[in-house]
C-alpha angles and dihedrals in degrees: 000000000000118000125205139184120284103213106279100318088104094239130136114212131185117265089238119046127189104249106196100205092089104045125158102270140194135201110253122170092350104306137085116269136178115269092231106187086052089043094055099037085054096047088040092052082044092064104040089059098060111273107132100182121085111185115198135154139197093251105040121109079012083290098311096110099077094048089058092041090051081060106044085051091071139086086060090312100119094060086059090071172057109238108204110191124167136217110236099227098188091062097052105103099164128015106252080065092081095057088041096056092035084061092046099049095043080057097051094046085048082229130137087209148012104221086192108047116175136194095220127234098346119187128176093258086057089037088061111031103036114022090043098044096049091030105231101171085066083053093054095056108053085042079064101048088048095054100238084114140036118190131016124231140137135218125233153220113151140085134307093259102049086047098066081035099060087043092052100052098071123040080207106070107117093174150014135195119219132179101242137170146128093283097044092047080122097028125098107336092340124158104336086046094055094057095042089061095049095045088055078059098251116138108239122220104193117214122204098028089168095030099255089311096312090117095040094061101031131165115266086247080066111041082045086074099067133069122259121261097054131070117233083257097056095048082041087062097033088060089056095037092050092069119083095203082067109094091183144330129236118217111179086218105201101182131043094232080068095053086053095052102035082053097051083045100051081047088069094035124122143136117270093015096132125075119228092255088065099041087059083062094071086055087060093043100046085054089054090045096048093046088053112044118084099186112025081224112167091189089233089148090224084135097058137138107040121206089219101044106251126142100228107179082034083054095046086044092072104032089064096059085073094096095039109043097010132256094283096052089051098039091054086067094037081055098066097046102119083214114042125180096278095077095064107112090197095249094148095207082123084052094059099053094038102111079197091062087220115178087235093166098052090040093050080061092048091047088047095051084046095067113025080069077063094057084255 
């Protein structure tokens, strides 16, 4: 494993860090759980492999994450790293919530302390309307000084501008966390973001590294681009671990065949480590990306559930495969859902909670004209 500098706090974090969002999961009465006995064997592996930075938060896997990750922490686990937990801003109505759900989720994850605590997507509207108002820096803060946190971030989905905004506000902030990859190098803070938060000396965890998959299984057309030697996830990562403003990268690694192969790749991470040949590729391959996906989805699940049934990351899946594999090969599995588009009533509670601030409803109504052409 290769370590690398986290801002100015004076840590050293592995180059790959075990993001939970994505863990192994089962059916049980009817709904999707976290295989539990796969998630904590992974994470554990993980860890004894060198990775030192776990990544967790109150909604992922419906709240059931940081209960697994509470587990797999014992045994002398937790000493071996950094915890990272985040504070799920949308959900604080009043500002004793803060402190509540800070107590909850310390006792799910059996610690007496997160060292990487998070408010979570912030954007300029929460950030206004919500940190400010109930004061959660100031919470923060006394959390701090109390020894329940560490260290103070945030996590983030907005524009550019709201981005150095949100960083310039409070003198605090150690960390943020960004979505960044070869094809976002221009979305949400992107690259100039990136450099702006490490020159303000945070360290920078960057989240979707492969786009929620997108760039893992990728089109021919895609993987074409690349030299051989590699696999488009490997290039996917390189492209992350080439640049000396990244502290660390998260993968939510579902499959122990991923951990495997994250953890080979880290080992031959550094910065600097791609010539510029191979950085013009990117370039190539961004172009290819942004000409073939229809809904820029990361399947973070944000959006579930959904009060009418769909499966709304499961809908835009295939939907996206129109450009790749043609409108009759993707309507034959959109065929089969037992809830298709049609039945969204436009009630835009998924849209809230989308970081990726997707129009779902108004796409829903283009998908369903889509393939409803194709007798769907």
């Amino acid at each position: 494993m290769k370590y690398r500098s986290f801002g100015k706090t004076g840590i050293r974090v592995s180059a790959l860090g075990f993001g939970c969002m994505r863990f192994p999961t089962v059916e049980k009465d009817e709904k999707r759980v976290i295989d539990r006995q796969r998630a904590i064997t992974m994470l554990r592996n993980a860890i004894d492999n060198g990775v030192n930075y776990v990544d967790t938060a109150y909604p992922y896997h419906g709240g059931e994450s940081e209960e697994v990750v509470g587990i797999a922490l014992e045994d002398g686990y937790r000493d071996k790293v950094y915890l990272a937990d985040k504070c799920p801003v949308w959900l604080l109505k009043k500002e004793e919530d803060f402190d509540r759900i800070l107590d909850e989720q310390l006792a799910k994850l059996k610690t007496d302390h997160i060292d990487f605590y998070l408010l979570h997507a912030l954007d300029g509207n929460r950030f206004e309307n919500t940190v400010k108002k109930f004061h959660l820096i100031s919470h923060m803060e006394k959390a701090k000084e109390e020894g329940k946190i560490r260290h103070l971030g945030f996590s983030f989905h907005d524009n550019l501008d709201s981005f150095k905004k949100i960083i310039d506000a409070y003198d605090g902030w150690e960390f943020c966390q960004i979505q960044y990859n070869y094809v976002d190098v221009c979305h949400q803070a992107g690259t100039e973001g990136l450099r702006y938060a490490a020159g303000k000396g945070l360290g920078v965890v960057i989240m979707e590294p492969l786009r929620g998959g997108k760039l893992a299984d990728v089109s021919l057309h895609l993987a074409e681009t690349f030299p051989a030697g590699k696999t488009p996830v490997e290039w996917a990562l390189d492209f992350i671990w080439d640049q000396p403003e990244v502290s660390l990268l998260l993968s939510g690694m579902s499959a122990e065949k991923q951990v495997e192969d994250n953890l080979l790749y880290a080992d031959r991470s550094g910065a600097g480590m791609l010539t510029e040949e191979e950085r013009a590729v990117f370039g190539k391959a961004k172009e290819i990306f942004d000409t073939m996906a229809l809904v820029k989805c990361t399947k973070c699940r944000y959006c579930m559930p959904c009060p009418s049934g769909l499966d709304i990351p499961g809908i835009f899946s295939i939907y996206n495969r129109v450009p790749v594999d043609g409108k009759e090969a993707a309507a034959k599995d959109y065929a089969v859902l037992d809830v298709k588009a049609d039945a969204c009533v436009a009630c835009k509670r998924c849209e809230k909670a989308c970081p990726q601030h997707i129009n779902i409803s108004g796409e829903m109504q283009v998908i369903r004209e889509t393939f409803e052409e194709s007798g769907n």
